[in-house]
Structures are given as C-alpha cells and as structure tokens.
TORKOL-4160 file (C-alpha; in steps of 0.2 Angstrom, whole numbers, padded with zeros to 4 digits, m for minus):
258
<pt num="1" X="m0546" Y="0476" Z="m0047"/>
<pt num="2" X="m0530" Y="0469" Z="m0052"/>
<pt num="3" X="m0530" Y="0449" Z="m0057"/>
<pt num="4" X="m0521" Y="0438" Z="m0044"/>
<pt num="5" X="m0508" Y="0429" Z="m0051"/>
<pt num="6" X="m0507" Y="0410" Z="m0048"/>
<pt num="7" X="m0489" Y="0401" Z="m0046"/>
<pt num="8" X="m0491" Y="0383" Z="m0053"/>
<pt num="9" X="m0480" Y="0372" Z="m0041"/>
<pt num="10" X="m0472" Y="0354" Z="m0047"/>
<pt num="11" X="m0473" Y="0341" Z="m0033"/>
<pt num="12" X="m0462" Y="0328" Z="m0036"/>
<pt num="13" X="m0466" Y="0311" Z="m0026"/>
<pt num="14" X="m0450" Y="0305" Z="m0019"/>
<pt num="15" X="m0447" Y="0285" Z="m0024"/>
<pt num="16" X="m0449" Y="0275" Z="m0009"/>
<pt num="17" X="m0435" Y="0268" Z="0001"/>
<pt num="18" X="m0433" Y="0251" Z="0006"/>
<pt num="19" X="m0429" Y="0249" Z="0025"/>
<pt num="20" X="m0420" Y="0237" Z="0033"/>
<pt num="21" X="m0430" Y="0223" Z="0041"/>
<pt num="22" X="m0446" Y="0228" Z="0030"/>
<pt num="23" X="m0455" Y="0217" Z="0022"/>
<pt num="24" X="m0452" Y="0219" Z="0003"/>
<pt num="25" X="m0468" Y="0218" Z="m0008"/>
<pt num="26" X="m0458" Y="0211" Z="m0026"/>
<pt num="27" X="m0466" Y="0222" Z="m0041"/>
<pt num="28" X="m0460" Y="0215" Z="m0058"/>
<pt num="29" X="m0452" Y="0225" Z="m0070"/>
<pt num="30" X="m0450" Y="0223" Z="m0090"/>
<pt num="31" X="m0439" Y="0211" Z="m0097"/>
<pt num="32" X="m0429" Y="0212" Z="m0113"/>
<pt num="33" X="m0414" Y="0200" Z="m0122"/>
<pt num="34" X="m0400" Y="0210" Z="m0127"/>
<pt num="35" X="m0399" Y="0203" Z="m0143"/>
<pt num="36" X="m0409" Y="0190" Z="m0153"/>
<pt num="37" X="m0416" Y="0179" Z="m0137"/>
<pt num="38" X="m0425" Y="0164" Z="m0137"/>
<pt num="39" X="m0438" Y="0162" Z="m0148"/>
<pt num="40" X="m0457" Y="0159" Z="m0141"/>
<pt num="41" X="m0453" Y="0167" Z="m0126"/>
<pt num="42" X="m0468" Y="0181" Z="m0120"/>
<pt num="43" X="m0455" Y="0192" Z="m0108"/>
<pt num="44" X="m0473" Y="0200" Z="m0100"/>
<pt num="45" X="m0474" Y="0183" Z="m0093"/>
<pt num="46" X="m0458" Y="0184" Z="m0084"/>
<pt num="47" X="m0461" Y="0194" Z="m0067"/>
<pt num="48" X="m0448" Y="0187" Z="m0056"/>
<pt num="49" X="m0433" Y="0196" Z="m0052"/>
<pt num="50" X="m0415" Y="0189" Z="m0061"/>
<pt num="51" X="m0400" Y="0196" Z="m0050"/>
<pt num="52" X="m0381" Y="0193" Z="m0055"/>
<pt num="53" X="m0366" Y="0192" Z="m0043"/>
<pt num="54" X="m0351" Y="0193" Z="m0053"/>
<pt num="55" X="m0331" Y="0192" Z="m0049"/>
<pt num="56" X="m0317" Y="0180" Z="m0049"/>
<pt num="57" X="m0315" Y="0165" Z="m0041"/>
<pt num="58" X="m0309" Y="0169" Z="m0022"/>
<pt num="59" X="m0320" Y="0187" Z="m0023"/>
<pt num="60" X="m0330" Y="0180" Z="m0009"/>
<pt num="61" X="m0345" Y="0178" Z="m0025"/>
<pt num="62" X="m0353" Y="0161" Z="m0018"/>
<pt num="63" X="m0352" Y="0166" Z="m0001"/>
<pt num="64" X="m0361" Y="0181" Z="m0003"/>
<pt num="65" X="m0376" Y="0171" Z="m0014"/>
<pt num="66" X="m0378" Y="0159" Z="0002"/>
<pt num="67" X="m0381" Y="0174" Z="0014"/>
<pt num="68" X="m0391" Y="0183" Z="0002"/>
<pt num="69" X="m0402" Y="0165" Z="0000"/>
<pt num="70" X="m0404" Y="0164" Z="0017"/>
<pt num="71" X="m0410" Y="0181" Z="0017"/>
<pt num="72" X="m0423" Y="0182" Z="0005"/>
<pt num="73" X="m0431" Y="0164" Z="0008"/>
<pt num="74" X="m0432" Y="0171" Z="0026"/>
<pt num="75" X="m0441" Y="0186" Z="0020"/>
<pt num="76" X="m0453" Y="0175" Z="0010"/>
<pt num="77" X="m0446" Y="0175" Z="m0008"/>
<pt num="78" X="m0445" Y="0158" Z="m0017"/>
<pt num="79" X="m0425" Y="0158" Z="m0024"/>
<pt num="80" X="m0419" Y="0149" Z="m0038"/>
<pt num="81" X="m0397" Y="0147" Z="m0042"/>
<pt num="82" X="m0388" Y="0148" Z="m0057"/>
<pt num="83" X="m0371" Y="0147" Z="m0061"/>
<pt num="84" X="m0357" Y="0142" Z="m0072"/>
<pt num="85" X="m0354" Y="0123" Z="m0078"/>
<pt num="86" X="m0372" Y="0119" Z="m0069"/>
<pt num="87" X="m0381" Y="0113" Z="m0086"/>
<pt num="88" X="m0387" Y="0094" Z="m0084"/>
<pt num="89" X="m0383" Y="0095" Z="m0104"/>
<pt num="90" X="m0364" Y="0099" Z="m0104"/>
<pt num="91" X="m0358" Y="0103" Z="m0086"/>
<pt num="92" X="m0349" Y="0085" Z="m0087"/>
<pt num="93" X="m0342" Y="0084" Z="m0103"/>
<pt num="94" X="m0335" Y="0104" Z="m0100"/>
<pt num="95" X="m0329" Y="0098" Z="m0084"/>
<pt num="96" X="m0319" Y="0085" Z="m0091"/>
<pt num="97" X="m0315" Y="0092" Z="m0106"/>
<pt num="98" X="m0307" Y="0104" Z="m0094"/>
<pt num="99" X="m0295" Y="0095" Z="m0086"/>
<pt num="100" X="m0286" Y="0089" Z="m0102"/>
<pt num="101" X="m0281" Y="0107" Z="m0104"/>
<pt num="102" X="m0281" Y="0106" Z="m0122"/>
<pt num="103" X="m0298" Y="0116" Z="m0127"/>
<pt num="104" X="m0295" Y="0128" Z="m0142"/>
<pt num="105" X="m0301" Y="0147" Z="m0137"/>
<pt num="106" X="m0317" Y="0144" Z="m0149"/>
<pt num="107" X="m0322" Y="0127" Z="m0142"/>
<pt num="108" X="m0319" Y="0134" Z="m0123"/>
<pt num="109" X="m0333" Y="0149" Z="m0130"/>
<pt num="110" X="m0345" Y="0137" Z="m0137"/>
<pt num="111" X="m0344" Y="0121" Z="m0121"/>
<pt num="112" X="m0348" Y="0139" Z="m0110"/>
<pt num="113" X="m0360" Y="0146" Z="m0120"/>
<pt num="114" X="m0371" Y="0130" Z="m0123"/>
<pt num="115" X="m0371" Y="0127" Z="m0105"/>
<pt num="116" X="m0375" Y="0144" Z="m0101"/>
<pt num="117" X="m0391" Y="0142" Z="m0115"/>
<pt num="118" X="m0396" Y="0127" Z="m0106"/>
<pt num="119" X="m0398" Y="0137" Z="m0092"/>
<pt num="120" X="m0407" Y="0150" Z="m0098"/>
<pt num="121" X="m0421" Y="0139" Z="m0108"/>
<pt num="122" X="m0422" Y="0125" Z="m0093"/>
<pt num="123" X="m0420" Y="0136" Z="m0079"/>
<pt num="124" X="m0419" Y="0154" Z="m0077"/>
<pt num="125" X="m0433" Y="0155" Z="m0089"/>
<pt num="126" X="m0446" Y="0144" Z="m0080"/>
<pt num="127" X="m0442" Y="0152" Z="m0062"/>
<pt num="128" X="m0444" Y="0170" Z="m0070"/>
<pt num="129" X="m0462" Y="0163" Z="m0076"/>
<pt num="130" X="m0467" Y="0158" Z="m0055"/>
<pt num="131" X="m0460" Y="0172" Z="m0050"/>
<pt num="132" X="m0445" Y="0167" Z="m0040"/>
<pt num="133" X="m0429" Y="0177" Z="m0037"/>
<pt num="134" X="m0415" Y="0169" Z="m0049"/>
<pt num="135" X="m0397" Y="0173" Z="m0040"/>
<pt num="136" X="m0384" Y="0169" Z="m0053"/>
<pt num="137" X="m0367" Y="0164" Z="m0048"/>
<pt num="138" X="m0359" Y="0173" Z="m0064"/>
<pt num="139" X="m0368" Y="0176" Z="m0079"/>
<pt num="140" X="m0363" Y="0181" Z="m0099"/>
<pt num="141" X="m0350" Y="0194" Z="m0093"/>
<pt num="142" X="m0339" Y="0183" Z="m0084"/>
<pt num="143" X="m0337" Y="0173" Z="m0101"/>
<pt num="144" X="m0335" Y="0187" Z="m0110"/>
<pt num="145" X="m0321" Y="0194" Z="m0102"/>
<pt num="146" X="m0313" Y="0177" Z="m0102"/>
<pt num="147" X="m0315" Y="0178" Z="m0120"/>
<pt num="148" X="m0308" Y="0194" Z="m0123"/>
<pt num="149" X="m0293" Y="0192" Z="m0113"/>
<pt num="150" X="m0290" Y="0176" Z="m0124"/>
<pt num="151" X="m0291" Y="0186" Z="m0141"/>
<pt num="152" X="m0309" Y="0184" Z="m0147"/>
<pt num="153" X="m0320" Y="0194" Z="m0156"/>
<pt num="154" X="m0329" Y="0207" Z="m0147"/>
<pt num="155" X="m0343" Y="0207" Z="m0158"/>
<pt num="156" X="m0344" Y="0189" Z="m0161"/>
<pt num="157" X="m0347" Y="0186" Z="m0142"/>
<pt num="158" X="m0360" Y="0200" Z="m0141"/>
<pt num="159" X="m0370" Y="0192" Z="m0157"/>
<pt num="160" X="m0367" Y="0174" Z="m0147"/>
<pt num="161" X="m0374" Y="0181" Z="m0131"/>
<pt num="162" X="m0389" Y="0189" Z="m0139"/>
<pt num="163" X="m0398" Y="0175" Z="m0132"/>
<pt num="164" X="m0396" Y="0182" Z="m0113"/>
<pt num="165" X="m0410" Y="0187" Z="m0105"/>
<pt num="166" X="m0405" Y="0208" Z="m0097"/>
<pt num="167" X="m0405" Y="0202" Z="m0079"/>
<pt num="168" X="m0413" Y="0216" Z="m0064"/>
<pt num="169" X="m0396" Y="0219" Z="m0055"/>
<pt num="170" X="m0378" Y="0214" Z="m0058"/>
<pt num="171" X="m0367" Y="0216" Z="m0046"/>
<pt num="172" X="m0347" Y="0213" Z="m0047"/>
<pt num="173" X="m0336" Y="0210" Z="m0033"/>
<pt num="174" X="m0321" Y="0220" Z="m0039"/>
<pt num="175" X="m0305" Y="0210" Z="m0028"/>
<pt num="176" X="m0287" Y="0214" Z="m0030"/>
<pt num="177" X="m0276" Y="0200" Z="m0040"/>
<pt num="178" X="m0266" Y="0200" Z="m0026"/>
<pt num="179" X="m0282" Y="0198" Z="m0013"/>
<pt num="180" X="m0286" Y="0184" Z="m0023"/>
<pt num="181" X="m0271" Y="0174" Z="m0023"/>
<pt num="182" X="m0272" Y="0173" Z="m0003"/>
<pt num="183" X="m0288" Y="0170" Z="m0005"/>
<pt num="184" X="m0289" Y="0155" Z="m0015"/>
<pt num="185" X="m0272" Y="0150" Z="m0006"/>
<pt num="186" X="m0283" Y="0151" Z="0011"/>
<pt num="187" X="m0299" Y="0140" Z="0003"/>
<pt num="188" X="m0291" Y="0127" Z="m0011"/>
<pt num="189" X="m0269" Y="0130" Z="m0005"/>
<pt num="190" X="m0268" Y="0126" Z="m0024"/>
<pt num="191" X="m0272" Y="0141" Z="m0039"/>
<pt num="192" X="m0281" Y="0134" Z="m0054"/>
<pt num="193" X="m0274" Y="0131" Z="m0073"/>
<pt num="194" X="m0288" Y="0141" Z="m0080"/>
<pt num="195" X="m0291" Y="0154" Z="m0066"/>
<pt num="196" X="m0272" Y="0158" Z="m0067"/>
<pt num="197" X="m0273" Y="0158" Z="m0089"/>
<pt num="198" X="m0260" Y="0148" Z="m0090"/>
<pt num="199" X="m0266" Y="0143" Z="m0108"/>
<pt num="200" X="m0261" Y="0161" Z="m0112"/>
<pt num="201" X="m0242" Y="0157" Z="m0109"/>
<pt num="202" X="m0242" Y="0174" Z="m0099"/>
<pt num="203" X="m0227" Y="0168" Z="m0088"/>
<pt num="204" X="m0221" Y="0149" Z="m0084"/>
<pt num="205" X="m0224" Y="0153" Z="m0065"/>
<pt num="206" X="m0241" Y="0152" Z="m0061"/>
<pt num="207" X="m0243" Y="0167" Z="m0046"/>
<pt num="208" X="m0234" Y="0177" Z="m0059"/>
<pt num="209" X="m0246" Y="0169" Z="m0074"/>
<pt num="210" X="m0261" Y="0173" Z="m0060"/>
<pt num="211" X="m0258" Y="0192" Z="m0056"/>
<pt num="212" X="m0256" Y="0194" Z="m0073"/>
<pt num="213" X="m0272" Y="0186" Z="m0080"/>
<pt num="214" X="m0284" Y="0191" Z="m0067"/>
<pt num="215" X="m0278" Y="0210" Z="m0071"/>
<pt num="216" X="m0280" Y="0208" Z="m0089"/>
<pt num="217" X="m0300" Y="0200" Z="m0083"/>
<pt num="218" X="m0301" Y="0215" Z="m0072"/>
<pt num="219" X="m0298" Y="0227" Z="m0087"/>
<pt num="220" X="m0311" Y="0218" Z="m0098"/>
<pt num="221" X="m0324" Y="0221" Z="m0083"/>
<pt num="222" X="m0321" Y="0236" Z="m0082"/>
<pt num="223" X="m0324" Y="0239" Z="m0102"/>
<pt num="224" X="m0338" Y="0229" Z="m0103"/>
<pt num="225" X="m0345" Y="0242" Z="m0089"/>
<pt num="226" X="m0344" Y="0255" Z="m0100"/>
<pt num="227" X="m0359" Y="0245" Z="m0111"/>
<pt num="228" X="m0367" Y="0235" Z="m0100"/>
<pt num="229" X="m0369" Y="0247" Z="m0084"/>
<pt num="230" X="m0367" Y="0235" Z="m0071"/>
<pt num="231" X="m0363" Y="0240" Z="m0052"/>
<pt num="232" X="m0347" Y="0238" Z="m0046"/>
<pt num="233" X="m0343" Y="0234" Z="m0030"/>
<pt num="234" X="m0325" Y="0235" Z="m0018"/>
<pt num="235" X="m0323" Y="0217" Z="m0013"/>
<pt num="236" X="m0310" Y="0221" Z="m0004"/>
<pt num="237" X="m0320" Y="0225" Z="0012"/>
<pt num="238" X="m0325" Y="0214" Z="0024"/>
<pt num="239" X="m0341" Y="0202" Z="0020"/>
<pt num="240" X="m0353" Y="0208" Z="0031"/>
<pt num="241" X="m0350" Y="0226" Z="0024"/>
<pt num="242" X="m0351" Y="0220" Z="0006"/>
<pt num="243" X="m0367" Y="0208" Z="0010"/>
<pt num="244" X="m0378" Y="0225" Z="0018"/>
<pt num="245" X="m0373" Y="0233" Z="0004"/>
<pt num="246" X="m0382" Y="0220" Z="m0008"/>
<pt num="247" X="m0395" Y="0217" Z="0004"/>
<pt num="248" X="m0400" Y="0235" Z="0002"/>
<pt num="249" X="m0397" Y="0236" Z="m0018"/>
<pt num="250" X="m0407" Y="0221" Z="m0021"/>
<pt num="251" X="m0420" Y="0225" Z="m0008"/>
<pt num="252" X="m0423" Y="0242" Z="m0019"/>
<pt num="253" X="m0423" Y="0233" Z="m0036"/>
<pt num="254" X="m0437" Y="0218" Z="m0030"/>
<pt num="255" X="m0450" Y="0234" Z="m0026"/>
<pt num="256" X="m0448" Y="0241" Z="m0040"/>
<pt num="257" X="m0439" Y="0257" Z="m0032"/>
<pt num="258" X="m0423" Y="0259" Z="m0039"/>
C-alpha cells in the first residue's frame, strides 16, 4: 500500500486593520533612545504612544495636531502636547534671545536642545509612564535640519540628540516653499527672520532668502529620512485629505498593527 503523502501548509494570520470609527484598544510597544538617553529611565515602564508631526512653519502642522486631539480625546485616549520653545526652563529666555537676532549657530543648538531635554525629562516622559498619547508639534529632526542647513556637524547633533526617546510615528508634512509663503502670508501677512534664514545671508530680500532656506530644510528632511525612516506626507493636499490619512496611520500604530 503506498504511504500517503502529507503537504504541510503555512497559514499566515493577516495583522489586523484598523476601521474607521472603531474603537481603538492602545497596545504599547517597546521603547528605545537613539543614542545615550536619559539616565534612570526603565523604557518597559513607558506604554503610552509618542507621535510626531513634523513640517515647517505654514505646513498646516498645528492645525493638524488640534484635529487629531480632538479626535483621540473623543475616542477615549488621554493626550498630552509637546512642542518647540515650550520648556518652563528656557522657552522665555530663547524667545527672547531670539528676537535680538544675534544668536551664534552653536548657542541657537544648545538654547533648542536644552528646551527640547526639558521636555523630554518633565513631560514626555511622565505622560509615556500614564499611558497618554504625546502628539509632538516638531521633535529633534526639525532642529537638526535647521542645524545642518546652518553648517553643523552631523555627527555632533546625532551624539547631542542621543538623549531623544525613538517616538511610535513620525509624520512630515512635506509643503512646497512656494505653498508656504502664501501660506504664512494668508495667517501672519509677515515672513519670519529665522523661518526665511536670513542669518544665513542667503539673499538681502527675504521671499528670495525664504524659498531659498526652506528648500535647503527640505533637502535635509529628506536626508535625515534616509536614517531616521520617517513617513512623509504631501502637504500640499487639502486638510481634511491629509488629517484621514493620519487618523488612519496613527489609529494602526496605537493597536499595535502596523
């Protein structure tokens, strides 16, 4: 009698996706530093969910954190906000500093990067440990692309930024320089000294020293991309379009299945 012969079959359990309108159960996931870190901090304590929205100023950024707020609270998830120059340590002092537009390219790095630690230690850090989702209104890559575009060491500011906890999701909102102008026209009718790089003498008219800066900060992006693996997204849509698109992204990443 001849033996039968058995196929072995693989199943393989498709991952779960998450609907719109359903309710989202969070499942934590491991945490790392990219570099050094903070020292005394148990990453298995931190099950919350830390999620980035990066892009320029004028990208459509803090709109899109408000709806995505609003959102989430509504679907029963505690929220906690971040951001650049929100430190109770040295928000002021950088603010003002600011405005005399006479910081050095090294003393810029360190007022953002001591506000950005303070953060991290007194905030972010303490919502991970409840739980809460942490939107961040720019993180370390915004800083870093600044950096490079003003010359500094590539290496230096990885080494410096060691200290930044790997967030879940990190989204940036990719906007055309020449989107952003109208932009920031429509919202402020003024362009800013720093956003337009005018400390770089790129040109003594500031749309051309705009365009100009905001492409070099594009290019950096899209380098630190390459090393970081962040998403980007077309920000030249309209919001709603963009805003699902997040929803849906961020929806996958607090169940744990993307």
């Amino acid at each position: 009698m001849n033996a039968r012969r058995i196929k072995k079959v693989s199943v393989v359990t498709p991952r779960r996706r998450v609907l719109p309108g359903q309710i989202i159960v969070p499942r934590s996931s491991p945490k790392t530093f990219y570099g050094h870190g903070l020292p005394g901090v148990a990453v298995d304590a931190l099950i919350g969910t830390l999620v980035v929205v990066e892009g320029a100023d004028g990208s459509g950024r803090s709109t899109q954190i408000v709806r995505l707020v609003e959102w989430l609270e509504a679907s029963g998830h505690a929220t906690v906000q971040v951001g650049l120059k929100r430190s109770t340590l040295v928000s002021e002092e950088l603010e003002k500093a600011q405005q005399g537009n006479i910081l050095s390219r090294t003393t810029l790095s360190l007022f953002y990067a001591t506000d950005f630690a303070d953060q991290i230690e007194n905030t972010i850090l303490p919502a991970l440990r409840a739980g809460f989702v942490v939107l961040a209104d720019r993180y370390i890559y915004t800083l870093m692309a600044r950096d490079l575009v003003r010359g500094m060491d590539e290496g230096w500011l990885r080494n410096l930024y060691g200290m930044a906890l790997v967030p879940d999701a990190v989204f940036y909102l990719n906007v055309s320089p020449d989107h952003l102008i109208q932009r920031n026209f429509a919202k402020d009718f003024a362009l800013g000294y720093w956003e337009s790089g005018m400390d770089l003498g790129l040109s003594r008219d500031m749309f051309d020293s705009f365009i100009k800066y905001q492409s070099l900060v594009e290019q950096q992006f899209k380098r630190l991309q390459t090393y970081y693996r962040f998403t980007i997204v077309d920000g030249n849509r309209p919001s709603d379009q963009i805003n699902e698109e997040l929803k849906l992204k961020i929806a996958s990443v607090i169940a744990g299945t993307q």
